[in-house]
Each structure stands twice: as C-alpha cells, then as structure tokens.
C-alpha positions in Angstrom: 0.0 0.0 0.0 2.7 2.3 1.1 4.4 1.4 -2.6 1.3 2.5 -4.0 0.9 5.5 -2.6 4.5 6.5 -3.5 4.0 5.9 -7.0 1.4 7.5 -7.1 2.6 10.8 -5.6 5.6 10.5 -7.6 2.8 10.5 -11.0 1.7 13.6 -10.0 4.8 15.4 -9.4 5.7 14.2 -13.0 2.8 15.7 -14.2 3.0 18.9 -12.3 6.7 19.2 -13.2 5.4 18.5 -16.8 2.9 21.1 -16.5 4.9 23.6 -15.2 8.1 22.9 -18.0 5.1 23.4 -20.9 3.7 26.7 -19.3 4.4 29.3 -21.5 6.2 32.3 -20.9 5.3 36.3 -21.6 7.7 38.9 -21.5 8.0 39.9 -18.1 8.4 36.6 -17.3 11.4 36.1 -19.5 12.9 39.5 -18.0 12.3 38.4 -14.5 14.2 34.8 -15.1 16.8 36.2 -17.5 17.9 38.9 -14.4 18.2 35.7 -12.1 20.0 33.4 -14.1 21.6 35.1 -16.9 25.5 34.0 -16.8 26.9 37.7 -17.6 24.5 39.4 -14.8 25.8 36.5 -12.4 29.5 37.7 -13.5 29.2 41.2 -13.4 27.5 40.5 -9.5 30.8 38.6 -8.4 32.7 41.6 -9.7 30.8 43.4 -7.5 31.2 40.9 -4.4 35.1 41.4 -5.8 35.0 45.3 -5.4 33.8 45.2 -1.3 36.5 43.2 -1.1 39.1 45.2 -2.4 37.4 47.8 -0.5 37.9 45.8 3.1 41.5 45.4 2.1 42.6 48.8 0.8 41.0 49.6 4.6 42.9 47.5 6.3 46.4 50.0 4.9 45.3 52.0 8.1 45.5 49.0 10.6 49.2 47.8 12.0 50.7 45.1 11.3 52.6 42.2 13.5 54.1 39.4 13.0 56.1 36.6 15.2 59.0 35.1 14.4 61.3 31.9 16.0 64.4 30.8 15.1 66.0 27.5 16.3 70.1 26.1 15.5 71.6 23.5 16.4 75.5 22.9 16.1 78.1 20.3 16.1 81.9 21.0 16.3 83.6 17.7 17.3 87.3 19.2 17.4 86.6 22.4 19.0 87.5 22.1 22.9 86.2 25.7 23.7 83.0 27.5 22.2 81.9 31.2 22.5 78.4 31.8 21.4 78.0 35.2 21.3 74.2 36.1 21.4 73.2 40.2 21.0 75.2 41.6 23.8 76.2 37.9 25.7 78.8 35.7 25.5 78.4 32.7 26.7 81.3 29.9 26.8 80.9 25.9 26.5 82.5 22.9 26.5 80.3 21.2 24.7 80.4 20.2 21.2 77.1 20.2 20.8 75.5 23.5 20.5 72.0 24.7 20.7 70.1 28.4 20.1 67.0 29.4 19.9 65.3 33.3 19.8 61.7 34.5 19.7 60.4 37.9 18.3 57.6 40.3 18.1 57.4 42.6 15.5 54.9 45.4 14.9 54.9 48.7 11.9 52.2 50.8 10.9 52.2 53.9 8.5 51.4 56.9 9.9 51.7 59.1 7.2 52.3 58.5 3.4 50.8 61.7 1.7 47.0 60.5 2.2 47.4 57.9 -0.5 45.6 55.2 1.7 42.8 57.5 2.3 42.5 58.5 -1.6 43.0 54.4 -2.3 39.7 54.2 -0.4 37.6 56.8 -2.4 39.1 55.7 -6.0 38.0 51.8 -4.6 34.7 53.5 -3.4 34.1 55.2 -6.8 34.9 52.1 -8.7 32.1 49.5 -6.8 29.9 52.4 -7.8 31.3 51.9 -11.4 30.8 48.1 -11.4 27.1 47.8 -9.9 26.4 50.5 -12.9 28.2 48.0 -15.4 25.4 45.4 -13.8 22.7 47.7 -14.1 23.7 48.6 -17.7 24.0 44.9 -18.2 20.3 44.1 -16.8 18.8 47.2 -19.4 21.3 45.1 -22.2 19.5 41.7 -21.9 15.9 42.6 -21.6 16.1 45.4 -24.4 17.5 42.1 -26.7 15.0 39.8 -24.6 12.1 42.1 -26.3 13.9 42.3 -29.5 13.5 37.7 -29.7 10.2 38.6 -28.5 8.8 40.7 -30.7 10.4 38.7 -33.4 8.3 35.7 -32.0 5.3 37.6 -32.1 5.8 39.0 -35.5 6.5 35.4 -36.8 3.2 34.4 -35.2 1.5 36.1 -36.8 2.7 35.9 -40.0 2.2 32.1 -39.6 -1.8 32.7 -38.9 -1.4 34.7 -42.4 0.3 32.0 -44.2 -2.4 29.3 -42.2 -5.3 30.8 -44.1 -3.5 31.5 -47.6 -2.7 27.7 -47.1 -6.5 27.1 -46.6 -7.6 29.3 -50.2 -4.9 27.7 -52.2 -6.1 24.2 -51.1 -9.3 24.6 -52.3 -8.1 26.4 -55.5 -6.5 23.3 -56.0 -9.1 21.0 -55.3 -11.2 23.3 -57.5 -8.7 23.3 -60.6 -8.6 19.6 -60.3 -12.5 19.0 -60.7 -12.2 21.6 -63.5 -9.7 19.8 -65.3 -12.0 16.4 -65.2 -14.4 18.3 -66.2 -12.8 19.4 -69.3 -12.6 23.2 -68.2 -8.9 23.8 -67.0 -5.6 22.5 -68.6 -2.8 20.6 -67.0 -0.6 23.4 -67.2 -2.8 25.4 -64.8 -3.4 22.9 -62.2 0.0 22.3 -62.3 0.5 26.5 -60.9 -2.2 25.5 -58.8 -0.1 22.9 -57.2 3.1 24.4 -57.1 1.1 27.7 -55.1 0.0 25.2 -52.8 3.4 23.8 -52.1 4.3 27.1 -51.8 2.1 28.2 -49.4 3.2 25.1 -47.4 6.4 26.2 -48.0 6.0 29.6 -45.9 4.3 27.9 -43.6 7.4 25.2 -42.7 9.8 28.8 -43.1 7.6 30.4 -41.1 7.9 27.8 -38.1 11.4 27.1 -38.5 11.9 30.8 -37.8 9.9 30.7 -34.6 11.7 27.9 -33.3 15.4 30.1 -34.1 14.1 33.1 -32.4 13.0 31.0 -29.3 16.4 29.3 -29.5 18.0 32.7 -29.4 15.7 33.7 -26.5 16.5 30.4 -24.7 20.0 31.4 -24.9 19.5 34.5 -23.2 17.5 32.8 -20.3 20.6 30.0 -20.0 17.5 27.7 -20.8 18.9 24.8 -22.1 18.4 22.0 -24.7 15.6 20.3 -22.4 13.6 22.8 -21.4 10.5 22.9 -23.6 10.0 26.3 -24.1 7.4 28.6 -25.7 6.1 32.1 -25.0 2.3 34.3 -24.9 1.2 37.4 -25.1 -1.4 38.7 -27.0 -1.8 40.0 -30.6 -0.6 44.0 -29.6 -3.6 46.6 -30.1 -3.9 49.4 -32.4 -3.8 51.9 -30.0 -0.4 50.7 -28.8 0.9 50.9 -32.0 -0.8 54.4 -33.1 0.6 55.7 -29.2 2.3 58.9 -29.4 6.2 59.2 -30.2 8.4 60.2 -27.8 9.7 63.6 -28.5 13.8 62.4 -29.0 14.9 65.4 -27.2 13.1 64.5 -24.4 13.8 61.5 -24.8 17.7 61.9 -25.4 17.7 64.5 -21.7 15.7 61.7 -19.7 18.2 59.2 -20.9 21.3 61.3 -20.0 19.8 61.4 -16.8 19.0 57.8 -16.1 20.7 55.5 -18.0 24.2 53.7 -16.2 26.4 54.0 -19.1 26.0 57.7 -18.5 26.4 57.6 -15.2 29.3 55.4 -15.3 31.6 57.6 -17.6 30.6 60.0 -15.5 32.5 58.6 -12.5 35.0 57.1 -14.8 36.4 60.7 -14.8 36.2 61.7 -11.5 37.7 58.3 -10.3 40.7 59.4 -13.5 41.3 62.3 -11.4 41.3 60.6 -8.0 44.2 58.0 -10.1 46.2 61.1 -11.1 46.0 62.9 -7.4 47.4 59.8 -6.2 49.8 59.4 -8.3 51.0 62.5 -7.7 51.0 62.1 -3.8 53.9 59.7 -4.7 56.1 62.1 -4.4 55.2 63.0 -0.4 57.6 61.5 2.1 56.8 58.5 4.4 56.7 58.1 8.5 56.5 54.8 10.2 56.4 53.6 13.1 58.2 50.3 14.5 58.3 47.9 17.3 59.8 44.6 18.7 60.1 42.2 21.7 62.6 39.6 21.6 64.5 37.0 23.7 67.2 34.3 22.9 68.5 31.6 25.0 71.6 29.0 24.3 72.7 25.6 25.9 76.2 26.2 26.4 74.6 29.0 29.7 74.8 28.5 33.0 71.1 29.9 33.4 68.4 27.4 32.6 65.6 28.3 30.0 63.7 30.9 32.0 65.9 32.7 33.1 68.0 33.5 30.1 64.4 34.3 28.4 63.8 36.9 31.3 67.1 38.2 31.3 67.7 38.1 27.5 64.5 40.5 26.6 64.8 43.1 24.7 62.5 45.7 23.5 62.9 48.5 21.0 60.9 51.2 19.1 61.8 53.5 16.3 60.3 56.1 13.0 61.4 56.0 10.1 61.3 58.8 7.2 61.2 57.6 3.7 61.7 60.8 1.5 61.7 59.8 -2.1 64.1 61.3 -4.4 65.3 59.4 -7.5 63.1 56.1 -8.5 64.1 55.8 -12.3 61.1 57.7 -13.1 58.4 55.5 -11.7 56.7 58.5 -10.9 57.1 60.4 -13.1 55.2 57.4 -15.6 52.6 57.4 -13.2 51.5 60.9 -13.3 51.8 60.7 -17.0 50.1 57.7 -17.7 47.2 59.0 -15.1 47.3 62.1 -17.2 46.6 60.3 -20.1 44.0 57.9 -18.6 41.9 61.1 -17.4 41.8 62.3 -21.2 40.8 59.1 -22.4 38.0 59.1 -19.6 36.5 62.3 -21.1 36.5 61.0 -24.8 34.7 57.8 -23.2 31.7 60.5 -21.9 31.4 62.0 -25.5 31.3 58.5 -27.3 29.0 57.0 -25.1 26.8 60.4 -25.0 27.3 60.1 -28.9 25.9 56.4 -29.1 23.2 57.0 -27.0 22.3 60.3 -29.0 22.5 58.0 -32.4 20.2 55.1 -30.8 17.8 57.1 -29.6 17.5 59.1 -33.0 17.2 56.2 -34.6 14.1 54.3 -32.4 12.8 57.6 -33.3 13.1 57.6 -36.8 12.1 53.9 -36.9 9.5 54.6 -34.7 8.0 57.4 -36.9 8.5 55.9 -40.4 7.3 52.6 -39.1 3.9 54.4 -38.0 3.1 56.1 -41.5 4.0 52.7 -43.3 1.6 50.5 -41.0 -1.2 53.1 -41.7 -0.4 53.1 -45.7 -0.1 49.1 -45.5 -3.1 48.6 -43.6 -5.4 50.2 -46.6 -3.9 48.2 -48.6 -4.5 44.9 -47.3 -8.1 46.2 -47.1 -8.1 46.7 -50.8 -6.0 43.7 -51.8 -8.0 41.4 -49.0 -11.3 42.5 -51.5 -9.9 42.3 -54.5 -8.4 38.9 -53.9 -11.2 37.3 -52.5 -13.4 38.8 -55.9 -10.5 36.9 -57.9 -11.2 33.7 -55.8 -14.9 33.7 -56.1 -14.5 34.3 -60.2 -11.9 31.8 -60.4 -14.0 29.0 -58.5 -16.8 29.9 -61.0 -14.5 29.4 -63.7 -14.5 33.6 -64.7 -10.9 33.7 -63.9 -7.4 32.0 -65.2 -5.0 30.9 -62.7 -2.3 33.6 -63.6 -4.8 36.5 -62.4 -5.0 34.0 -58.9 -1.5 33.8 -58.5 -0.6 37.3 -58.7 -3.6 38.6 -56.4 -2.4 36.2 -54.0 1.0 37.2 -54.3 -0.2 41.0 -53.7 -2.2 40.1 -50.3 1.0 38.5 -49.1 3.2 41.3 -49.4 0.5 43.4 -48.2 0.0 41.6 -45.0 3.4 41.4 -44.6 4.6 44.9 -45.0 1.6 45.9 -42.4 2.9 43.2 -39.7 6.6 44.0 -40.1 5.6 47.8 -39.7 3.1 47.1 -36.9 5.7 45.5 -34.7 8.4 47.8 -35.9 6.4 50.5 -34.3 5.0 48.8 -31.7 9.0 47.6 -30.6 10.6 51.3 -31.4 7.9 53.2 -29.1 8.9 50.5 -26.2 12.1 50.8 -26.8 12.2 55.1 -26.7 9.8 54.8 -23.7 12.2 52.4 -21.9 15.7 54.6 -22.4 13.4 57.5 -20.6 13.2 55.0 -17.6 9.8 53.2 -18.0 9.0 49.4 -18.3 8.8 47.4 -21.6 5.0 46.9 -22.4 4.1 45.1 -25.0 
C-alpha cells in the first residue's frame, strides 16, 4: 500500500513538473528569469562581491601590522674544545660540542603618514564599486532590451504564420477546385499544375515560417541559459492598435531623460572623477613617508649557566623606532605614473562623449524607426483592405471558372506582401515606441 501510494505521488509530481516545463512564458516573465540566471548578470555581481572586497582590504592599509617570528640552531663542532656563542650583547662559553640556540620575536609597523594615498586608495576603490554595480545595471537594461527584440520577433513570426495558415486554406481549395475543373474538361494541366506548385508554396512559408519561430526562441532560450531540455514557448497577446498608433516620444526629451537615467552615462561620469582621483594619487607619490616600528625579543643558548627561564627573562629586549622615507630618485616610476594617469583622465573624457554620442544616435534612430514605421503601417493597412477585397473577388471568379489561374496567383502574391509589409511595420512600431519609452526610464509593455 505504502508502494502505491508513493507511486502515485511520484505521478503527479511528473505531471505537475510537466505542466509547469510546458507553461508558456510572456515577456515579463522572461525579464524576470533572465535577471536571475543570466550567466553575464551573475559575473558582473561577483565583480561586485570582488569590489567590497578590495574595498575591506585597501582599509585594512590603516591597521598595524605584526608578526612573530622563532628561530632554532643547532651545532656540532667535534674538534673544538672551547666554544663562545655570542648572542646580542652575551657571551656565553661551553664545553660542549654540541651546541643549541633558539630566539623568539615580536614585531609590529604601521604607516602613519604616506601623503593620504591610503585614504584616496579608499575613495578611488569607493568610486569604482559604484562603477561596477552601474556595469550590472547597464547589463540588466542590455538583456531585456534584446529579450524584447527575440520577443517581438516571435510575435511578428506568429502572426505571419496565422497569415500564411489561411492563404494555405484558399490555395487548397483552388487546388481542389482546378482539379475538378480539369476532369471536367474546363482547365488545362498546365494550370493545375500553378495550382499545385502555389499550394506547395504556401506550405512552404508555412514550414519557413515555423522554422523561424523555433530560431528566435532558441536565441531567447540562450539569453535565459535555458537549455536544450527545457521545452520552451512564450504568450502574449496580438498587440492593439492603439499601442501601436501611441504617441512618439519627442527624441529630445527623450535623449535629456536618458542622460539622466541610464548607467552607461552615469558610469563615464564617474569614470572621470575616479581618473582624477588616479592622477591625485599618483601624484601624492612624491610625499615623504613616516612609520612607526616595534619589537620584543628574547634568545637563550645551551652552552649557559642559566636554565631556560631565566636566560628568556634576562635576555628580553625591547625597542621602538620612526622611520622617514623621502623619495628622491626612482628611475622615473613617478614620473610614468603621473603621466600615464594624465593620459587615462583624457581618455575618460572621450569615453563620456562617445558613449553620449551612441546614445544620442540610438535614440535618434528608435525615433526615426519609430516614426517611419507608423506612417508605413497606416499606408499598409489600406492596402490589405483593398488587396483582401480584390483577392477574395478573384477567388470567387476563379472557382466559378470567370478567372485564369495567372490573375489568382498574382492577387495572392499582392495580399501576401501586403500583410506582410503591415505586420513588419506594426511590430516595428510597436518595438521602437517601447524601446524610446524604456531609455526615458519606464517598463517594456508590449
């Protein structure tokens, strides 16, 4: 019974895992997996992890440090009658041949002063986490601006195949149609042989069609690290009208938001100051440096009259000392420094302008997409009105036997580029609008 029972439950797991690995996915659910699991967004998180760490150890520069040290000899001199071992200010004498030493030490230094360099090594760290979390950010806006790229594509492609479904459907009974015809004496070979070959063509972009459905979800699997076993398909439903007739963005608006919000901005932007932080310290090189020292030591030897303890008390010794480094001469290390920070704090600036240029050109661009896109769905959408109409007149004539297969072929051939010139504009719009909206700050909303 109990074996039952567990076979049972484990049935319905199946199914439920089953379930839940066919359940389709829309796009905020594809965003919302793809910033948990995405490989790169994982990386550039580690980096961050990386960064406090560098920042606890450039903090620890201000803590002393201290160390203990032991040393232990042992000696053998089997001709030497008489042996002084001379230990800091001791002597001692033996007899012995066999000698032994041993010393213990305690030793202590901490900077107090080396031209604030550990204190700016803190702020330049500080300014670079803030760099790195922005390379994350930037990274999350990266993969769901492609993640709705795949989806739109998907959608479009859906679509398309719903066209291609129903042309399918007409040619099939063209052909069915032609055949009777040519039984009944009233259609030649050649023309049912057009028939056939737009049938097979039809079936054709049907096969093309899905084939490209399955690429773009592979692509979007990629981007979710889904891999060859998950069974994977997505939903959303067929965008409205009004989404795709919304009002443009302004770009200039647009293009200020984004100069505003978006982290590549931002990070440039402290990619200078942190340049200038670089050259200040590279420059504070040239400050002189104070330490501070300590130690506590003892020693004790075999060949003493004294037994261990008391050669350790009477051995100790303590001492403490500062120590001024003033550099004057490195072979230019310096020097380089400065230079190359120099240099690094130009080539921050011209990273500003080229990533203020690239953002400038991408906006302008969803813009002009956006706009041209809008006009061309309006124009394309009368004419698959018209064409719709004048093909199915062409149908109905042809059926009756009014038309010849070559007036068919092309009217179908005009309602396919129709429909697709109005769903490639439709979702061109629709994706351009998003994708102006979403460099202002706001949410992908298809």
């Amino acid at each position: 019974m109990m074996n039952k029972t567990f076979k049972i439950a484990c049935m319905l797991i199946g199914l439920s895992t089953c379930a839940s690995a066919q359940e389709s996915w829309g796009l905020q659910d594809c965003i919302d997996y793809a910033l948990k699991n995405n490989i790169q967004i994982q990386k550039n998180r580690v980096s961050e992890e990386k960064g406090d760490v560098a920042l606890w150890n450039r903090k620890g520069a201000f803590f002393p440090s201290l160390s203990f040290s032991t040393s232990h000899n042992v000696g053998y001199r089997p001709f030497t009658e008489t042996l002084a071992i001379v230990q800091g200010e001791q002597v001692t004498t033996t007899t012995s041949n066999v000698t032994y030493q041993g010393s213990y030490g305690l030793n202590a230094s901490v900077t107090l002063w080396n031209g604030g360099i550990n204190y700016k090594n803190i702020k330049e760290q500080k300014l670079q986490n803030e760099i790195t979390k922005l390379q994350t950010e930037q990274s999350e806006l990266s993969i769901q601006e492609q993640i709705a790229q795949l989806y739109v594509q998907i959608m479009y492609t859906k679509e398309a195949l719903k066209v291609s479904e129903e042309l399918l459907k007409t040619a099939q009974k063209q052909y069915d149609r032609g055949l009777e015809m040519q039984k009944q004496g009233q259609m030649a070979k050649a023309d049912v042989i057009q028939l056939e070959a737009q049938l097979s063509s039809a079936k054709y972009d049907i096969a093309n069609c899905n084939a490209q459905v399955e690429n773009f979800k592979r692509q979007l699997k990629s981007v979710l690290e889904l891999d060859i076993n998950s069974d994977f398909n997505i939903k959303g439903d067929i965008p409205s009208e009004e989404k795709v007739l919304a009002i443009i963005p302004n770009k200039l608006d647009a293009y200020n938001k984004a100069l505003t919000s978006r982290p590549e901005i931002k990070s440039a932007e402290l990619g200078i100051e942190q340049a200038k932080m670089q050259l200040d310290i590279a420059k504070r090189a040239h400050y002189p440096t104070l330490r501070a020292s300590a130690s506590l030591g003892s020693n004790h030897s075999s060949g003493a009259r004294n037994n261990w303890g008391n050669q350790m008390k009477s051995n100790l010794n303590m001492s403490a000392g500062l120590t001024v480094s003033v550099p004057i001469f490195d072979n230019r290390q310096i020097a380089t420094n400065i230079r190359n920070a120099k240099l690094n704090q130009v080539n921050s600036q011209l990273d500003l302008q080229d990533k203020r240029t690239a953002l400038s050109n991408t906006i302008e661009q969803y813009w002009i997409n956006a706009n041209n896109n809008q006009q061309s769905y309006l124009a394309a959408k009368a004419r698959v009105k018209s064409q719709e109409a004048s093909y199915e007149l062409l149908n109905e004539q042809f059926l009756n036997g009014l038309k010849n297969t070559v007036d068919v072929l092309q009217g179908r051939d005009n309602v396919i580029n129709a429909e697709q010139s109005m769903l490639q504009s439709k979702y061109t719009t629709l994706l351009n609008i998003q994708l102006l909206k979403f460099y202002t700050g706001e949410k992908i909303d298809l």
